[in-house]
C-alpha positions in Angstrom: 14.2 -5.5 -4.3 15.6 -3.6 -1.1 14.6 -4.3 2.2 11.2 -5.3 2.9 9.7 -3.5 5.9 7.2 -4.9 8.3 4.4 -3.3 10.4 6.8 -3.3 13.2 9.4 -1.0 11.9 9.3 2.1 13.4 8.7 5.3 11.9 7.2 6.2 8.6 8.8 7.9 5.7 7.5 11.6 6.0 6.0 11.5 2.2 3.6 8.6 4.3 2.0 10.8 6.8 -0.7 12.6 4.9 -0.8 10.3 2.1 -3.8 7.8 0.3 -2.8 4.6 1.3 -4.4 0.9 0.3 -5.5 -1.6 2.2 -6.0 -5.2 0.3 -7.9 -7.6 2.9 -6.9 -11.4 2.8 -6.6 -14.2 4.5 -3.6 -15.5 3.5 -0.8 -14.6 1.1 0.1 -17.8 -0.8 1.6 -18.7 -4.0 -0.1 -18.9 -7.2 -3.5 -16.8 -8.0 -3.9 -14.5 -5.4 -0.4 -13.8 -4.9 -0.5 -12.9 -8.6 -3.4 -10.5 -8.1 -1.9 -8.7 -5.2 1.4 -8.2 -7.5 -0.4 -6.7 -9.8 -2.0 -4.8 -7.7 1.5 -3.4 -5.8 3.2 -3.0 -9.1 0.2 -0.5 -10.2 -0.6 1.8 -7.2 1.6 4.4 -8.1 3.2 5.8 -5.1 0.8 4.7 -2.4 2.1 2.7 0.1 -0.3 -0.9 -0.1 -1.0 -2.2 3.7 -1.2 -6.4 3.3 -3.8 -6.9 6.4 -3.9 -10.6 6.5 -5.6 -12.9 9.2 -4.0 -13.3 12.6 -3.4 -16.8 12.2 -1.0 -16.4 8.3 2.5 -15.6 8.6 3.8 -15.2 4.9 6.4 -17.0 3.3 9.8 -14.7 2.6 9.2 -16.2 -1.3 5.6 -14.8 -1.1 6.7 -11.4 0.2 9.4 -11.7 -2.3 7.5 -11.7 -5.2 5.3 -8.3 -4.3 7.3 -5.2 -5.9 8.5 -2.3 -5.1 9.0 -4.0 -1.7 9.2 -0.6 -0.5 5.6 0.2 -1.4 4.3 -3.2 0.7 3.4 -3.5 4.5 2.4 -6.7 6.0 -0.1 -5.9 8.7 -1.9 -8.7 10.7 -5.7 -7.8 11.2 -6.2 -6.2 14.4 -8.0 -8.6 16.6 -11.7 -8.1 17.0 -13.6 -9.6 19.7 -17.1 -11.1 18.3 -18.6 -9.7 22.0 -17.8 -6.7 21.3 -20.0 -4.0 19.1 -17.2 -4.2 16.9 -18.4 -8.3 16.4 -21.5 -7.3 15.3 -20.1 -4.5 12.6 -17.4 -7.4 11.0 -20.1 -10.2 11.1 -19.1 -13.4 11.9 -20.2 -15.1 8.9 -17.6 -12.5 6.7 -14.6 -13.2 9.2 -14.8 -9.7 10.6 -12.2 -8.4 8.2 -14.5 -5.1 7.9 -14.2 -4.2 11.4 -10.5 -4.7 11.2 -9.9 -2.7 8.0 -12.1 -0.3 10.7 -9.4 -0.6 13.0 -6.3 -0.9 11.5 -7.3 2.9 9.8 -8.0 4.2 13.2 -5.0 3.1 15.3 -2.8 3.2 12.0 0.8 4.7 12.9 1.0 5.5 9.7 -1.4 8.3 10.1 -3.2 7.8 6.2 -5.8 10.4 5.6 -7.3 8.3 3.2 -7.5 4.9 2.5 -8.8 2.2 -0.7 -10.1 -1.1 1.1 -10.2 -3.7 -1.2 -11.0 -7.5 -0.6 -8.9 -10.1 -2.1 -12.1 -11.3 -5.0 -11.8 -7.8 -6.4 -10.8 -7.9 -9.6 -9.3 -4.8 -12.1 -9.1 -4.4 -15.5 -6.0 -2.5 -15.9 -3.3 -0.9 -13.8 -4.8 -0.2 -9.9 -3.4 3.5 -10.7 -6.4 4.6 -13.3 -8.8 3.8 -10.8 -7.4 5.6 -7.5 -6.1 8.7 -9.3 -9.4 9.2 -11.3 -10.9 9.9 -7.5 -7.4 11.9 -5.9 -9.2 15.5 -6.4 -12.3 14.1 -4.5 -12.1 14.8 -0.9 -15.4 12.9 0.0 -15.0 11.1 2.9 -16.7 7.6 1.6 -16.0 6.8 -2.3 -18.7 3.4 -2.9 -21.4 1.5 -4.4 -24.3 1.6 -2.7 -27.5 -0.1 -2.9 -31.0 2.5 -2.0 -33.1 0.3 -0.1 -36.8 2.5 0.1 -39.3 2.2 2.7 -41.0 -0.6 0.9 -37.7 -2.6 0.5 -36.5 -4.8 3.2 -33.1 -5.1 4.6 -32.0 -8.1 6.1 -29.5 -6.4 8.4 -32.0 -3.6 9.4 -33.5 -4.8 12.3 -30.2 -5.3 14.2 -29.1 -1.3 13.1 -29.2 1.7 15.1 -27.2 4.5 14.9 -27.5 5.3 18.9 -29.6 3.3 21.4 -32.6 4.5 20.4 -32.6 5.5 16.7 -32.9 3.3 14.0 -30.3 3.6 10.3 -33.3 4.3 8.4 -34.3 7.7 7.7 -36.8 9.2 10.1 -37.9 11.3 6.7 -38.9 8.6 4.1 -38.0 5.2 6.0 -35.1 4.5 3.4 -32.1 2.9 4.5 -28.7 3.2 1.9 -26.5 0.1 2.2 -22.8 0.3 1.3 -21.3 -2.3 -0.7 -17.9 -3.0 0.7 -15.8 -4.9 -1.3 -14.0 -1.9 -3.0 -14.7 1.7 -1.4 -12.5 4.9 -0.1 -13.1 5.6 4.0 -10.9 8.5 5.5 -9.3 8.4 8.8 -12.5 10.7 10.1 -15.0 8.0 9.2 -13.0 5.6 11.1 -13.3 7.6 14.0 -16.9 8.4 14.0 -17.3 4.9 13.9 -15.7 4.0 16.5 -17.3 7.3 18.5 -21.0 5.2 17.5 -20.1 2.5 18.3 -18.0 3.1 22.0 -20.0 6.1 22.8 -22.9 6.5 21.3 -24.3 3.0 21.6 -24.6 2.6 18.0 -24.8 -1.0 16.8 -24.8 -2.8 13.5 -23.7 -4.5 10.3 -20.9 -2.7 8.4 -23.2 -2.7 4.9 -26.0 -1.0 6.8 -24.5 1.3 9.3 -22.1 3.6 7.0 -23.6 5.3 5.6 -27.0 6.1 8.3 -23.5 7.3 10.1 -22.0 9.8 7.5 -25.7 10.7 7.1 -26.4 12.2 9.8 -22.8 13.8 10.6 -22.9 17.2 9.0 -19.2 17.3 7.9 -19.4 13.9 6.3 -19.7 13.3 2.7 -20.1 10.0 0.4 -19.5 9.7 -3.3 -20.4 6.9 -5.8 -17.7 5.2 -7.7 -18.6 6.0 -11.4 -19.9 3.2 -13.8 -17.1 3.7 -15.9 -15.2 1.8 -13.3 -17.6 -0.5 -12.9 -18.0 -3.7 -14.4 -20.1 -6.0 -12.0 -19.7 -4.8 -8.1 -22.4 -7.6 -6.0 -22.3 -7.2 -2.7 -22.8 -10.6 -0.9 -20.8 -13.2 1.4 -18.5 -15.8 0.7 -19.8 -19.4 0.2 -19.9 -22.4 -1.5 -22.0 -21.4 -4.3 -20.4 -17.7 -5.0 -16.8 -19.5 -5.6 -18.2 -21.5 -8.1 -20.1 -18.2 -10.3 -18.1 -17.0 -13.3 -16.7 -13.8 -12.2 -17.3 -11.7 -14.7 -20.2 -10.7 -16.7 -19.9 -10.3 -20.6 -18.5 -8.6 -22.2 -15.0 -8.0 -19.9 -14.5 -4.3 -20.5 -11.4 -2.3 -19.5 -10.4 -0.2 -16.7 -13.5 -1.8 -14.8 -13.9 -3.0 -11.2 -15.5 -7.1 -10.7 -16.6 -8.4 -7.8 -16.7 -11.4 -6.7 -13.9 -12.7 -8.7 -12.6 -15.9 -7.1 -9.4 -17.9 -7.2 -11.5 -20.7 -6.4 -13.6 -20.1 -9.2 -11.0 -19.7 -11.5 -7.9 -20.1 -10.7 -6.0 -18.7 -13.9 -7.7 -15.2 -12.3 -3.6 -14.3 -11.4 -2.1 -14.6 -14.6 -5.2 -12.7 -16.3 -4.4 -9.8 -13.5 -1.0 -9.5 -15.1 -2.1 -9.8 -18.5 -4.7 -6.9 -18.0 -2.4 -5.2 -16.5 0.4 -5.5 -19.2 -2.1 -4.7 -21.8 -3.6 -1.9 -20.3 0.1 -0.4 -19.7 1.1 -0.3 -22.9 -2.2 1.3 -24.4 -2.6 4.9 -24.8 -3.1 6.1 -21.2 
């Protein structure tokens, strides 16, 4: 591999400007499982450039960084720092690390001046090569591609209470008191959802938890539009929080079909998760595309 470039390089390659980029959310690059995953997912993305925003307090190894190819398709970026005070605290949640928020921020101040971008959380699991997933959405110029979960009037929300899209109005709909949650794990936010975000949040007041606030936000903004990831990428996508009982869960419900998105898919839970990434990935490859 040639020259592996860090977040503090300079300029971007022109081809970068305009571009769909990815953004894979971790704590900590390490070897083994995880590391594994994230090759697989670097090797697979096709020509997007694949932002590594790890926590502030992980420096990877040179033998980790190694090991993630084409280097030139790999940025290490350290999560931008998000104070728990701050409206942005109460958008991460402490209890998920705020790594929302700082997906949030990194696309907003991002140098790199990405359009688009994939999030995707570490316990994400694909079936297949990244590629089939990101290209079956490249002619969809929605602004939010995601899962989300409909929450009617008659449903409640535990984040609800705490989620107002100014000072004074609440994210459910003044029309029939439903609220639309976003699942977060794996979705597609373009650099003008960042912003209004950020424009809630600093100017307009707006306060609340990431799964609850999206899409009330792109809602009620006229330019703003949200698609559903298909269930044909789709294999099991729950939305929930990290925690003793989640690692232990068996990732995947039966049976394991192809080309499909699982969530959460732990290396705690299973630690043989990075060489099935390769394997799926290897397999799917050298199918008929």
């Amino acid at each position: 591999g040639g020259h592996f470039r860090s977040d503090m390089d300079g300029a971007v390659p022109a081809m970068e400007r305009s571009g769909e980029c990815i953004a894979y959310i971790t704590r900590s690059l390490e070897h083994g499982c995880r590391l594994a995953r994230l090759a697989a997912l670097v090797a697979s993305a096709g020509d997007r450039m694949v932002y590594v925003l790890h926590g502030r307090n992980h420096t990877p190894t040179g033998e980790a960084v190694a090991k993630l190819r084409p280097q030139g398709r790999v940025r290490l970026v350290r999560q931008p720092l998000v104070v728990p005070s701050s409206p942005w605290g109460l958008f991460g949640g402490k209890f998920v690390g705020y790594s929302k928020a700082a997906f949030v921020l990194w696309l907003l101040r991002s140098h790199t001046s990405c359009h688009r971008a994939w999030q995707i959380e570490d316990d994400v699991f694909f079936t297949g090569p990244w590629s089939a997933l990101f290209n079956a959405y490249s002619a969809d110029e929605s602004h939010i591609i995601a899962s989300t979960i409909h929450h009617p009037s008659t449903s409640y929300f535990a984040h609800e209470r705490t989620c107002f899209i100014n000072i004074t109005t609440r994210c459910r709909s003044a029309e029939d008191r439903s609220l639309t949650a976003v699942v977060w794990p794996l979705l597609r936010m373009s650099h003008a959802v960042a912003s209004e975000i950020a424009r809630a949040l600093t100017t307009q007041r707006a306060k609340g938890f990431h799964e609850a606030l999206l899409a009330p936000l792109c809602e009620r903004a006229a330019w703003c539009s949200l698609s559903h990831l298909r269930p044909e990428h789709l294999g099991s996508m729950v939305a929930g929080h990290s925690s003793a009982s989640k690692r232990k869960q068996s990732p995947f419900a039966s049976p394991v079909l192809a080309r499909r998105a699982y969530h959460p898919a732990k290396c705690e839970a299973d630690p043989g998760l990075g060489e099935l990434a390769r394997t799926w990935l290897h397999l799917q490859q050298n199918s008929s595309m």
